[in-house]
Structures are given as C-alpha cells and as structure tokens.
mmCIF entry with sequence, helices, sheets and N, C-alpha, C, O atoms, coordinates in Angstrom:
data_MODEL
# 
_entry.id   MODEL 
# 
_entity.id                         1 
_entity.type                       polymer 
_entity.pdbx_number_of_molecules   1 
# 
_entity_poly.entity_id                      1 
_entity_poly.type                           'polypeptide(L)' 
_entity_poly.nstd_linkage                   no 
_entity_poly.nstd_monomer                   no 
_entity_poly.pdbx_seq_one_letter_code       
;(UNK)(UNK)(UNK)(UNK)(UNK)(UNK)(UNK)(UNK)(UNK)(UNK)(UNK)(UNK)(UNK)(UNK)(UNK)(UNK)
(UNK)(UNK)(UNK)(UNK)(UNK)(UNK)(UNK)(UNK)(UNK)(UNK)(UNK)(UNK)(UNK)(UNK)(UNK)(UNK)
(UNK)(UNK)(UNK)(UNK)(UNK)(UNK)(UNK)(UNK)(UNK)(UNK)(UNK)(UNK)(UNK)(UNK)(UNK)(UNK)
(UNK)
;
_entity_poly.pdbx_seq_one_letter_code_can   XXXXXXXXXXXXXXXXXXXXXXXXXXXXXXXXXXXXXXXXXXXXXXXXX 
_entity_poly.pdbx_strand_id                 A 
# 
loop_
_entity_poly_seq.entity_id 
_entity_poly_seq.num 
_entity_poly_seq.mon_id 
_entity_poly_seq.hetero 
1 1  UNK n 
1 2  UNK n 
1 3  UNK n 
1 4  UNK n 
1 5  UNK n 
1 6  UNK n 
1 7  UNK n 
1 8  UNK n 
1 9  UNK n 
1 10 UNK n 
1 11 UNK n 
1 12 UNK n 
1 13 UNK n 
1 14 UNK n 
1 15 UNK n 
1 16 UNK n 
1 17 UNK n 
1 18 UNK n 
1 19 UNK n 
1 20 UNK n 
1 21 UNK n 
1 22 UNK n 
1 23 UNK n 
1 24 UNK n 
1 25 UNK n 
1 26 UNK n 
1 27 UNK n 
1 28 UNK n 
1 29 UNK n 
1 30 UNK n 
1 31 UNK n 
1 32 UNK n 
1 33 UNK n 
1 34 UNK n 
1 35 UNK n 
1 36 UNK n 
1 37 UNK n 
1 38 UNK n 
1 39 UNK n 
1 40 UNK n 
1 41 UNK n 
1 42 UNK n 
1 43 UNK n 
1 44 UNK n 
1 45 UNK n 
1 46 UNK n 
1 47 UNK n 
1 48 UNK n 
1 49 UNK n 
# 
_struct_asym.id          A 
_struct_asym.entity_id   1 
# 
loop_
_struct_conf.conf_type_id 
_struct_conf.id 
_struct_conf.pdbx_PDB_helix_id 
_struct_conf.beg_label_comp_id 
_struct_conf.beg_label_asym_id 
_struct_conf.beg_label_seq_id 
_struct_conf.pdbx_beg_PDB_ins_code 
_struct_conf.end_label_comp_id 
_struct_conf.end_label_asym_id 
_struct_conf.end_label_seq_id 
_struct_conf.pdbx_end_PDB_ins_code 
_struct_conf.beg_auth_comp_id 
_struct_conf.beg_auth_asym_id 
_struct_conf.beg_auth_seq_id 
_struct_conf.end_auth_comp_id 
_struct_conf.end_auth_asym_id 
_struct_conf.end_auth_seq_id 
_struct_conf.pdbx_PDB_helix_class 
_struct_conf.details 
_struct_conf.pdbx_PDB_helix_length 
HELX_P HELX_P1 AA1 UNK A 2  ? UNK A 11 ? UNK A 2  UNK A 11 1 ? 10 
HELX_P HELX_P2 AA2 UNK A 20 ? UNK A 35 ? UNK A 20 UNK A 35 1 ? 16 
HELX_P HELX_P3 AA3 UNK A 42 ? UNK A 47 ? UNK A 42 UNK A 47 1 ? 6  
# 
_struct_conf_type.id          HELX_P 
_struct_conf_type.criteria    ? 
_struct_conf_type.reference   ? 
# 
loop_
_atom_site.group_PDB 
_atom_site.id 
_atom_site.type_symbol 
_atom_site.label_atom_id 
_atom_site.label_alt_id 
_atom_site.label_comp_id 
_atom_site.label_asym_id 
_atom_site.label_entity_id 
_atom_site.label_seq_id 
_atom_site.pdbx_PDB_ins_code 
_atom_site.Cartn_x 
_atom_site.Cartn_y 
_atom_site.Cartn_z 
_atom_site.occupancy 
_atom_site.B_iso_or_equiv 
_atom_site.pdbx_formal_charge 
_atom_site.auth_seq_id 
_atom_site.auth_comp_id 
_atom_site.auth_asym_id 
_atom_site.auth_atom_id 
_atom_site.pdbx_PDB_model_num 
ATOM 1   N N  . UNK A 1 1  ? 0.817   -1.197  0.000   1.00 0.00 ? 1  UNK A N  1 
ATOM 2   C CA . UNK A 1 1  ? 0.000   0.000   0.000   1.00 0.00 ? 1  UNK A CA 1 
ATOM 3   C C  . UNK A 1 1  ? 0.861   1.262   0.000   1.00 0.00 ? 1  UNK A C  1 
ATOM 4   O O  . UNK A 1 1  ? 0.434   2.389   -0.250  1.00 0.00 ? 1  UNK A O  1 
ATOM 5   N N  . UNK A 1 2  ? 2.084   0.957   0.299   1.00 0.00 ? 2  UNK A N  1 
ATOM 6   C CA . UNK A 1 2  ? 2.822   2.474   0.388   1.00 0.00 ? 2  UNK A CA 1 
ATOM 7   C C  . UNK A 1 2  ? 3.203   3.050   -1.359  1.00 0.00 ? 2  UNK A C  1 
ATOM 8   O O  . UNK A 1 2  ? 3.656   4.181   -1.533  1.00 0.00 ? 2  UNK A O  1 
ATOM 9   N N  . UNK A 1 3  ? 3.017   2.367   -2.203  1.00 0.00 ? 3  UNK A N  1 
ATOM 10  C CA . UNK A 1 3  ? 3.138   2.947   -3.381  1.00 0.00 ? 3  UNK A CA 1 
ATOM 11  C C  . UNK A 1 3  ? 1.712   3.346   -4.211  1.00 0.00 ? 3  UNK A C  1 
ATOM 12  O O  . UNK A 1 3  ? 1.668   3.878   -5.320  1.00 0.00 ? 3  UNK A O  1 
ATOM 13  N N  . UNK A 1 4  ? 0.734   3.004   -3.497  1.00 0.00 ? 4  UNK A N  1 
ATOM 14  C CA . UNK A 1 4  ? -0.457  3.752   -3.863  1.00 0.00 ? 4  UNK A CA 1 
ATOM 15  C C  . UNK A 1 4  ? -0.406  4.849   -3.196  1.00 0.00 ? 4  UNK A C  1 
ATOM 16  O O  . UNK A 1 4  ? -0.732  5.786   -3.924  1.00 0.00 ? 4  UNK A O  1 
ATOM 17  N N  . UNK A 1 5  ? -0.112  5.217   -2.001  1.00 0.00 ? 5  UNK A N  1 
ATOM 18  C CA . UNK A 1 5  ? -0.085  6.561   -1.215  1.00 0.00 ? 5  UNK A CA 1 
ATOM 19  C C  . UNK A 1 5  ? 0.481   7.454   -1.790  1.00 0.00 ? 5  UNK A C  1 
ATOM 20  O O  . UNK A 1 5  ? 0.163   8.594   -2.129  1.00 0.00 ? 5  UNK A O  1 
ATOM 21  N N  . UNK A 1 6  ? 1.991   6.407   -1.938  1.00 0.00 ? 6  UNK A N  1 
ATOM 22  C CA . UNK A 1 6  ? 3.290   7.626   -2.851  1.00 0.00 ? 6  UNK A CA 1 
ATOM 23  C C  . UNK A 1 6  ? 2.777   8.670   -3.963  1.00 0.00 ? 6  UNK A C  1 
ATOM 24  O O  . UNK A 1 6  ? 2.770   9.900   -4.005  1.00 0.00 ? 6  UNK A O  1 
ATOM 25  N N  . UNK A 1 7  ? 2.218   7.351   -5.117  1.00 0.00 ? 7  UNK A N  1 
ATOM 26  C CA . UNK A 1 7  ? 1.232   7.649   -6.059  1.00 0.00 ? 7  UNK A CA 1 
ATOM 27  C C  . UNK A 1 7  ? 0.300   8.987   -5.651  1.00 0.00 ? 7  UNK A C  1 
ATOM 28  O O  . UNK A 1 7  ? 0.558   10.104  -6.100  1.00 0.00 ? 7  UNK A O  1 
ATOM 29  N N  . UNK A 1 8  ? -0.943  8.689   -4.636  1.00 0.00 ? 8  UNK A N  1 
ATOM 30  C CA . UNK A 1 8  ? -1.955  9.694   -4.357  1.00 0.00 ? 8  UNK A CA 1 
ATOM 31  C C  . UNK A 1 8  ? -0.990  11.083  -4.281  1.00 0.00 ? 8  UNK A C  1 
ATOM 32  O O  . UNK A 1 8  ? -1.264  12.180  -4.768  1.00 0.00 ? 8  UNK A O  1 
ATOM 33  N N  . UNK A 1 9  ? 0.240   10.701  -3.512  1.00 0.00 ? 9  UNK A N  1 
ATOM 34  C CA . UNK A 1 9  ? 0.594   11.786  -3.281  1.00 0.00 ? 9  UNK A CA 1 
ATOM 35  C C  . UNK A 1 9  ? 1.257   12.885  -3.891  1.00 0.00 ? 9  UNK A C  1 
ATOM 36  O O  . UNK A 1 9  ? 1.534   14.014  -3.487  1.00 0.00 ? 9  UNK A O  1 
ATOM 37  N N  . UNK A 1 10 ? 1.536   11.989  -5.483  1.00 0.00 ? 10 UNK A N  1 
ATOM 38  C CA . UNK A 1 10 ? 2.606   12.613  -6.400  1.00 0.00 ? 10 UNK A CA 1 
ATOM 39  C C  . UNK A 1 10 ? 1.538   13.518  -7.137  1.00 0.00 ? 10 UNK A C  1 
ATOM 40  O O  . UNK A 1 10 ? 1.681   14.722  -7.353  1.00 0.00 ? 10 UNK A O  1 
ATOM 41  N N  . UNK A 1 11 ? 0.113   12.514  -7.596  1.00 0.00 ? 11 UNK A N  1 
ATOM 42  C CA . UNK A 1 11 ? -0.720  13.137  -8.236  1.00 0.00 ? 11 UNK A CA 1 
ATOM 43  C C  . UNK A 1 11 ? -1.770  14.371  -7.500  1.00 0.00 ? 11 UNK A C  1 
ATOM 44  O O  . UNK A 1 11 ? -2.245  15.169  -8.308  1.00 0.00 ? 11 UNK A O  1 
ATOM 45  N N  . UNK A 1 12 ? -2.076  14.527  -6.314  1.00 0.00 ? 12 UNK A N  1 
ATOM 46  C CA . UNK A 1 12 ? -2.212  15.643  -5.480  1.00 0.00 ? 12 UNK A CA 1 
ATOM 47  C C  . UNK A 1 12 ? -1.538  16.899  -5.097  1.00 0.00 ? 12 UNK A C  1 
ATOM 48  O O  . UNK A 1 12 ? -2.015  18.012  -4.874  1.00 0.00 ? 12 UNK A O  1 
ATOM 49  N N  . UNK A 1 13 ? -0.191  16.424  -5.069  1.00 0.00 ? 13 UNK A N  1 
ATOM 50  C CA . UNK A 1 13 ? 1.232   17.260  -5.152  1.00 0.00 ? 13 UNK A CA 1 
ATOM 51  C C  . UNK A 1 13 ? 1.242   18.150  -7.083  1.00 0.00 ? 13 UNK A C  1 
ATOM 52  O O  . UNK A 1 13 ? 1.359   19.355  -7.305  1.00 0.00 ? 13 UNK A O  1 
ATOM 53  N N  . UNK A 1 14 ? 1.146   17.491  -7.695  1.00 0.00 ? 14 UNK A N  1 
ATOM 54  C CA . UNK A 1 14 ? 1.390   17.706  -9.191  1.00 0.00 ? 14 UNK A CA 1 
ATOM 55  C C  . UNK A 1 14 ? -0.097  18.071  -9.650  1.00 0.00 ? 14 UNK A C  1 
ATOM 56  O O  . UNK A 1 14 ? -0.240  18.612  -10.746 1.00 0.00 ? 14 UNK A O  1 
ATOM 57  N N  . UNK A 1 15 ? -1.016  17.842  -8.989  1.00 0.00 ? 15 UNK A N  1 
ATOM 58  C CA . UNK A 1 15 ? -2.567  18.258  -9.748  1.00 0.00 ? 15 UNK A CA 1 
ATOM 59  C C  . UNK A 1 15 ? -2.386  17.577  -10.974 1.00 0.00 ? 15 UNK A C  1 
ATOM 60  O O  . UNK A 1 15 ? -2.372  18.096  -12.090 1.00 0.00 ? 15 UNK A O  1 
ATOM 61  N N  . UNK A 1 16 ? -2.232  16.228  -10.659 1.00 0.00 ? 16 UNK A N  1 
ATOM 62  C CA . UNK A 1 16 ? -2.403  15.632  -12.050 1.00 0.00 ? 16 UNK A CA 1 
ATOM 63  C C  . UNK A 1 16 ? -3.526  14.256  -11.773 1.00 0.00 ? 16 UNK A C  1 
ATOM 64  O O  . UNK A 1 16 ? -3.183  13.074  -11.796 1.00 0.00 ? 16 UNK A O  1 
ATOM 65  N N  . UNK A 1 17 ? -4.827  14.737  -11.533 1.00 0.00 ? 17 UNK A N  1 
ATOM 66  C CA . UNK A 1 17 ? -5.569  13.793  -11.469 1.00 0.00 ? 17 UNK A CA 1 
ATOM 67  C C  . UNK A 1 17 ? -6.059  13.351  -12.506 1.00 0.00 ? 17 UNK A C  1 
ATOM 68  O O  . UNK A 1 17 ? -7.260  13.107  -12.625 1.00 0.00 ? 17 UNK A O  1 
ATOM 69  N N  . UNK A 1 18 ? -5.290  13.203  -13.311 1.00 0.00 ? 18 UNK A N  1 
ATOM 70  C CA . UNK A 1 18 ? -6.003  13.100  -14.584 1.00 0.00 ? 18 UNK A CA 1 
ATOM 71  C C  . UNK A 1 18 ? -5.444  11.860  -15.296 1.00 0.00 ? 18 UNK A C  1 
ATOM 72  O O  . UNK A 1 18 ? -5.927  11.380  -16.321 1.00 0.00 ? 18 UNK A O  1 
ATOM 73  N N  . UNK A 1 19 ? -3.933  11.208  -14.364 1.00 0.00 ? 19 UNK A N  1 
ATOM 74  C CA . UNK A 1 19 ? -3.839  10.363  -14.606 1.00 0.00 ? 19 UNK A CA 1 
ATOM 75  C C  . UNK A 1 19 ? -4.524  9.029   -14.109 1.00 0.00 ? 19 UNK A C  1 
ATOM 76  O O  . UNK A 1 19 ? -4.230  7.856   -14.338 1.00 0.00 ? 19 UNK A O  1 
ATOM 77  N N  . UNK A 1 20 ? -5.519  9.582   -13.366 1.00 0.00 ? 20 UNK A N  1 
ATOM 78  C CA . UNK A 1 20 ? -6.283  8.695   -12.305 1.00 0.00 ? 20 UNK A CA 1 
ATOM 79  C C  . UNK A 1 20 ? -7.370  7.427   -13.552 1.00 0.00 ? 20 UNK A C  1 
ATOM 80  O O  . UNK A 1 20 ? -7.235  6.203   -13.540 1.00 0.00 ? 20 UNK A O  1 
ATOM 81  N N  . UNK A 1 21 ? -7.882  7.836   -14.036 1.00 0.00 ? 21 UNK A N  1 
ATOM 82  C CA . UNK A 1 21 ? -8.667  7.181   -15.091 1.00 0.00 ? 21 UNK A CA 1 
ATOM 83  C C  . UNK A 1 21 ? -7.644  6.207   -15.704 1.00 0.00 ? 21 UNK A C  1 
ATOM 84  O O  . UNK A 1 21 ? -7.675  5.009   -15.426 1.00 0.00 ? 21 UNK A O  1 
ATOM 85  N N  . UNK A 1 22 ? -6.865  6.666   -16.425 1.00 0.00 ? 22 UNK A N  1 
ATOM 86  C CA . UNK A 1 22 ? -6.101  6.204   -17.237 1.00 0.00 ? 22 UNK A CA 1 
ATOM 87  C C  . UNK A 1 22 ? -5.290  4.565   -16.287 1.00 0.00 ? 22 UNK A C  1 
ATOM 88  O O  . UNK A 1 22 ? -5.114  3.412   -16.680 1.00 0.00 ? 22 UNK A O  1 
ATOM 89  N N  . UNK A 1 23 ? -5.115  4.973   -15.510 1.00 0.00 ? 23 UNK A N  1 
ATOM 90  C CA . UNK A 1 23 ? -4.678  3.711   -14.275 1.00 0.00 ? 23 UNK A CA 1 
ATOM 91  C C  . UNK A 1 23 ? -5.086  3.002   -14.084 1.00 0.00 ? 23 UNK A C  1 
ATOM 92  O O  . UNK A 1 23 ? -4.736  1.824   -13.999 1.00 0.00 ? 23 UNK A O  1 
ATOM 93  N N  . UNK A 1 24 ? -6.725  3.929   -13.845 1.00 0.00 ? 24 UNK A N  1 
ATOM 94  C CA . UNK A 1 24 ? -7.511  2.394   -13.608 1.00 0.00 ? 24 UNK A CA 1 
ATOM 95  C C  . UNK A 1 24 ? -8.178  1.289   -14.542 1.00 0.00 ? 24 UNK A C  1 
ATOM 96  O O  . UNK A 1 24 ? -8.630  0.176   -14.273 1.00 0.00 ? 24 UNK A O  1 
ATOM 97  N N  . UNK A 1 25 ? -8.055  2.141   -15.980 1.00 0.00 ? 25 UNK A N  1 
ATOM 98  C CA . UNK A 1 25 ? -8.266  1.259   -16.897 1.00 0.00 ? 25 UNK A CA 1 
ATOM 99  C C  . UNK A 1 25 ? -7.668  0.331   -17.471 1.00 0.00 ? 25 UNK A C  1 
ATOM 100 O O  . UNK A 1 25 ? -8.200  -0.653  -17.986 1.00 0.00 ? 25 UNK A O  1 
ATOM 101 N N  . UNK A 1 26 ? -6.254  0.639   -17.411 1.00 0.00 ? 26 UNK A N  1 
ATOM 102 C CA . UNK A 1 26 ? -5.098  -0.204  -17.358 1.00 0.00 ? 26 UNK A CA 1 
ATOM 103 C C  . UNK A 1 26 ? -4.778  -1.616  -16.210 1.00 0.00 ? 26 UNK A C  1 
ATOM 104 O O  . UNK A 1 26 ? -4.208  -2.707  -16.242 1.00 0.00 ? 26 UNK A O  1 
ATOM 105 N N  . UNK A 1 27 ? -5.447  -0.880  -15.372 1.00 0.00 ? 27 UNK A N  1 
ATOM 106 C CA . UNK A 1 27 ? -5.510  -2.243  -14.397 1.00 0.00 ? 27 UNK A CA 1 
ATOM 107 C C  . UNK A 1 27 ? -6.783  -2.772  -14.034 1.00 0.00 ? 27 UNK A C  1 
ATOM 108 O O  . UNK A 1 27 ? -6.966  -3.762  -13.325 1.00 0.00 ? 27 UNK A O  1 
ATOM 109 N N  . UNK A 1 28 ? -7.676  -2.033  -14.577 1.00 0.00 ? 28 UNK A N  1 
ATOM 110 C CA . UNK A 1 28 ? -9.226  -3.142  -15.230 1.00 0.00 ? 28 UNK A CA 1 
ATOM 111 C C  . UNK A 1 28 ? -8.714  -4.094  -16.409 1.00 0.00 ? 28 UNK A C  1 
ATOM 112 O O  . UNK A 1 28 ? -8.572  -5.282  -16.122 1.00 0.00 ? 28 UNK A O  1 
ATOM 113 N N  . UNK A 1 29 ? -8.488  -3.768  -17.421 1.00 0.00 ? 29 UNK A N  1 
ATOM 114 C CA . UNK A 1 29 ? -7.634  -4.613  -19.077 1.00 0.00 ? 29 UNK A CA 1 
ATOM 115 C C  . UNK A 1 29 ? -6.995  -5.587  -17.992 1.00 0.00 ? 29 UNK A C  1 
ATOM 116 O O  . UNK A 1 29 ? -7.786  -6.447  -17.604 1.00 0.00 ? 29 UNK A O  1 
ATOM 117 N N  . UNK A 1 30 ? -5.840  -5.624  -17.474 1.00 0.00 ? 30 UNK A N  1 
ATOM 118 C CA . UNK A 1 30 ? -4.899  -6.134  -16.897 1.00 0.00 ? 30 UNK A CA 1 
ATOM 119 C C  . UNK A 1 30 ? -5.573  -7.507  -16.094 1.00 0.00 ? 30 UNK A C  1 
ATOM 120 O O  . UNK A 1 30 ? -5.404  -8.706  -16.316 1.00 0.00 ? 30 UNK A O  1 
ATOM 121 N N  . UNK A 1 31 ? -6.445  -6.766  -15.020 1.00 0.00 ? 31 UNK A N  1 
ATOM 122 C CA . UNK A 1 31 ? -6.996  -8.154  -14.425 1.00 0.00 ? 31 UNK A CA 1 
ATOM 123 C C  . UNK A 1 31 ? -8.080  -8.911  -15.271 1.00 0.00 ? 31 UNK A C  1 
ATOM 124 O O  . UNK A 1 31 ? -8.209  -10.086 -14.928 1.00 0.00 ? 31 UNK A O  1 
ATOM 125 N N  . UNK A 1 32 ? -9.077  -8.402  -16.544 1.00 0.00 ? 32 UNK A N  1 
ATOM 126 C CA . UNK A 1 32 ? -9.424  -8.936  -16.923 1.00 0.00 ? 32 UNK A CA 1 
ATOM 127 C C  . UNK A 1 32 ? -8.432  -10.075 -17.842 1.00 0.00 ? 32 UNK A C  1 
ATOM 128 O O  . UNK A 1 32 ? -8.705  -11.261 -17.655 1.00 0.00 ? 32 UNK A O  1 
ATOM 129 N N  . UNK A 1 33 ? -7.566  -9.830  -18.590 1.00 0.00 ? 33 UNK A N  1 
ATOM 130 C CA . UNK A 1 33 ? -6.776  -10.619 -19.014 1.00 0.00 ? 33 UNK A CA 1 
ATOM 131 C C  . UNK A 1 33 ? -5.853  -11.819 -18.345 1.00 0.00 ? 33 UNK A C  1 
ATOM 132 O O  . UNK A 1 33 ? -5.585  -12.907 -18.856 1.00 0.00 ? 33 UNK A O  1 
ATOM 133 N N  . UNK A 1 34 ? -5.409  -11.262 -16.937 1.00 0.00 ? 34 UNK A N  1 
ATOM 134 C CA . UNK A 1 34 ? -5.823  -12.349 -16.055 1.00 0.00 ? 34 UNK A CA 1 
ATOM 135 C C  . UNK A 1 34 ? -6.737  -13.308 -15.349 1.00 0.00 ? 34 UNK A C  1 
ATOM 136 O O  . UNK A 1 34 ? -6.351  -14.279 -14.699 1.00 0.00 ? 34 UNK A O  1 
ATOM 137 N N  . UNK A 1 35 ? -7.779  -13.006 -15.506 1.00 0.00 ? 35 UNK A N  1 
ATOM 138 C CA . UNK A 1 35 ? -9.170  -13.793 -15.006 1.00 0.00 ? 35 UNK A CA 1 
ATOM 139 C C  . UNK A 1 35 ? -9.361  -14.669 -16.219 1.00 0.00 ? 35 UNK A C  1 
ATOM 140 O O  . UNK A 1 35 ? -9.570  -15.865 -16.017 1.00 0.00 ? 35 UNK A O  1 
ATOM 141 N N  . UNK A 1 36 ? -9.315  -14.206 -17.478 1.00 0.00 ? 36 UNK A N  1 
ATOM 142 C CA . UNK A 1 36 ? -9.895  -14.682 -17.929 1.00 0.00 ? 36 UNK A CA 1 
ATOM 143 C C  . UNK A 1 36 ? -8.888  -15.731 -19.309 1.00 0.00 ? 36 UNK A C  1 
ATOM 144 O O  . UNK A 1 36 ? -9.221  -16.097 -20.437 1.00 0.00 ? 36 UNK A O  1 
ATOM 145 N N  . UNK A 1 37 ? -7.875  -15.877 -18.678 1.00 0.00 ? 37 UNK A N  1 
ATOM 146 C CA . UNK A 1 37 ? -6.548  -16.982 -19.269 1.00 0.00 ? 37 UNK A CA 1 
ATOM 147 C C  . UNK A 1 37 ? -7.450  -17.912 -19.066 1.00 0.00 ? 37 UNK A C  1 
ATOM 148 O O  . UNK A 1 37 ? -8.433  -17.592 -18.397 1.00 0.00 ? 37 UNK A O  1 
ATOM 149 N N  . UNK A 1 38 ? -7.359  -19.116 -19.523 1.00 0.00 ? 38 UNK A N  1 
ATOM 150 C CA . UNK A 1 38 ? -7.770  -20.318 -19.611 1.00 0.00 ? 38 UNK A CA 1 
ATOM 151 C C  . UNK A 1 38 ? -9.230  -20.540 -19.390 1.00 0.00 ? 38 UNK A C  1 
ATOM 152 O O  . UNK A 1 38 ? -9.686  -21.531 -18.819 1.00 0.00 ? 38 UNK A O  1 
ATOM 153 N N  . UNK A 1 39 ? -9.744  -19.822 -19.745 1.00 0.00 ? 39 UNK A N  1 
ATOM 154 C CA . UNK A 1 39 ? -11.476 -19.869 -19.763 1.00 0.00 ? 39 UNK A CA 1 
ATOM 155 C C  . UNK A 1 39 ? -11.945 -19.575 -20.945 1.00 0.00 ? 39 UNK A C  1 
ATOM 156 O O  . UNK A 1 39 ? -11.358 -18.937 -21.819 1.00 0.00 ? 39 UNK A O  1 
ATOM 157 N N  . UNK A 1 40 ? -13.090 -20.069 -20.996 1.00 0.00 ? 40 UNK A N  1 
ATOM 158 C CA . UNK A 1 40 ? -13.940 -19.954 -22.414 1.00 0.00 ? 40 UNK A CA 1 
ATOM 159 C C  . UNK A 1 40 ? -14.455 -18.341 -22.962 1.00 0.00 ? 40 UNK A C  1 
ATOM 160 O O  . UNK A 1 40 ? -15.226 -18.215 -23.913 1.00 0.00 ? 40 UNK A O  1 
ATOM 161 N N  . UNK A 1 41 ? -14.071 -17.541 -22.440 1.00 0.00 ? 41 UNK A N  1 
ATOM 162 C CA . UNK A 1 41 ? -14.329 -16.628 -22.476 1.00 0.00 ? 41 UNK A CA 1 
ATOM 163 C C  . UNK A 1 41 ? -12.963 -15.454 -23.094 1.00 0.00 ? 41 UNK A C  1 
ATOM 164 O O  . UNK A 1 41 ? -13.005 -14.271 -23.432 1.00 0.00 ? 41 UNK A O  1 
ATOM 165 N N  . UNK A 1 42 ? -12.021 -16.299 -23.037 1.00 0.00 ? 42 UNK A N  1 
ATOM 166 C CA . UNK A 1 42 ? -10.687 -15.763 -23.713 1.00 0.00 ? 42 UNK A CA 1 
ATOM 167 C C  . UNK A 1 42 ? -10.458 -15.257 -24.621 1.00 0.00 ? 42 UNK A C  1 
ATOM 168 O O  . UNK A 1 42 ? -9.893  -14.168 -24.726 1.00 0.00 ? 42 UNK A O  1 
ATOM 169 N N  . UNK A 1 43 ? -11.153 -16.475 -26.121 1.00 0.00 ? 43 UNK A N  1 
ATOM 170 C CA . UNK A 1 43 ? -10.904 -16.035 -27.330 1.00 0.00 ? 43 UNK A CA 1 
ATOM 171 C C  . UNK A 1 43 ? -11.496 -14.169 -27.508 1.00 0.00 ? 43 UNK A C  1 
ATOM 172 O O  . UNK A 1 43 ? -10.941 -13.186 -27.999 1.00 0.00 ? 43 UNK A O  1 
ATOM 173 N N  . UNK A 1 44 ? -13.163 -14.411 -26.687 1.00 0.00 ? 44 UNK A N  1 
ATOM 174 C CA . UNK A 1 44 ? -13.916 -13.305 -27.199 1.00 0.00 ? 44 UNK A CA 1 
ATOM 175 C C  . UNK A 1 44 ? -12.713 -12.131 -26.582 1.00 0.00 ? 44 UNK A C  1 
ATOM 176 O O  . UNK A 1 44 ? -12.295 -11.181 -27.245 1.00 0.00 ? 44 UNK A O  1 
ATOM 177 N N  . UNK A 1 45 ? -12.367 -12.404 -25.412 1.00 0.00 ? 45 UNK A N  1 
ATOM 178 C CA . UNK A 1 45 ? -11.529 -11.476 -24.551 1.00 0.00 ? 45 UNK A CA 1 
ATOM 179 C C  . UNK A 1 45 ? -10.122 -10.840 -25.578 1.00 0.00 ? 45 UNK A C  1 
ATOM 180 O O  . UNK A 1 45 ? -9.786  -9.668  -25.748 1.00 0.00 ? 45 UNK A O  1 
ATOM 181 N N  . UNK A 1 46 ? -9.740  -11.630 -25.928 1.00 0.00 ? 46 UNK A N  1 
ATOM 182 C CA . UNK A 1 46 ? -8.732  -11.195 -27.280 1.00 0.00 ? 46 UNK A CA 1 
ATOM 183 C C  . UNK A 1 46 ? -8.856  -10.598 -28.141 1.00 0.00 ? 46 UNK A C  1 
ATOM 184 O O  . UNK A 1 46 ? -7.985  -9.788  -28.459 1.00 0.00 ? 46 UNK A O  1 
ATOM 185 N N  . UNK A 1 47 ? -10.048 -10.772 -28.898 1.00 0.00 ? 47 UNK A N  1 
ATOM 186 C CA . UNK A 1 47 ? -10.678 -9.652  -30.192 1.00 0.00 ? 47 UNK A CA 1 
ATOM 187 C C  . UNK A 1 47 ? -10.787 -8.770  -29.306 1.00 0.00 ? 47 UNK A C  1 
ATOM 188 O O  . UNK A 1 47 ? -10.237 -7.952  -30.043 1.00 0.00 ? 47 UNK A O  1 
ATOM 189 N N  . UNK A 1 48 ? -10.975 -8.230  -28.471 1.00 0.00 ? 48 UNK A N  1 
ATOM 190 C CA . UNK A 1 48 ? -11.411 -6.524  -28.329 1.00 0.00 ? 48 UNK A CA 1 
ATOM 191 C C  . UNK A 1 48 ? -9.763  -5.958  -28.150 1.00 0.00 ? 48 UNK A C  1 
ATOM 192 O O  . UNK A 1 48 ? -9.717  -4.755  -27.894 1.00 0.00 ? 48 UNK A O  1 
ATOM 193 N N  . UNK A 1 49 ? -8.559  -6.574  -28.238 1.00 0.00 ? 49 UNK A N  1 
ATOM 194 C CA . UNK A 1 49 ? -7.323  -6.218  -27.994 1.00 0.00 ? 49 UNK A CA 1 
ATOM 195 C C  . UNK A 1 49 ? -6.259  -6.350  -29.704 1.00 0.00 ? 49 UNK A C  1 
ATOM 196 O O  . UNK A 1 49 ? -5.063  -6.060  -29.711 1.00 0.00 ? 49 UNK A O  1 
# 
C-alpha cells in the first residue's frame, strides 16, 4: 500500500488527477486478461485487444 499513497501523493502534489482514469483502466484490461486466461471466455476477450 505504500506505493499507492506515494502515487496519491505525487498526483495531489502535481494536480495531475487526470492520470487517475487512465490507471484504472489499465488495471481493469490487466486483471481482466488475467481472469480470464484459460477460460472460455478468452478467445472473445482477445478480439477486443
């Protein structure tokens, strides 16, 4: 957890909340592509990439 803080704190410090979206979509993609390795649901998971 101390590098999410760091994080909050760089982007609060810098008024750059704007990278906030962008993060979390990257690590929505991310775990979906992990969840969804070896499941039937993969192939479809691949075409949208």
């Amino acid at each position: 957890m101390g590098f999410l803080g760091e994080l909050w704190r760089f982007m609060a410090a810098r008024k750059k909340f704007w990278l906030l979206p962008i993060l979390l979509v990257l690590v929505l993609f991310g775990g979906l592509v992990v969840l969804s390795k070896g499941s039937a649901v993969a192939p479809f998971i691949y075409t949208v990439f």
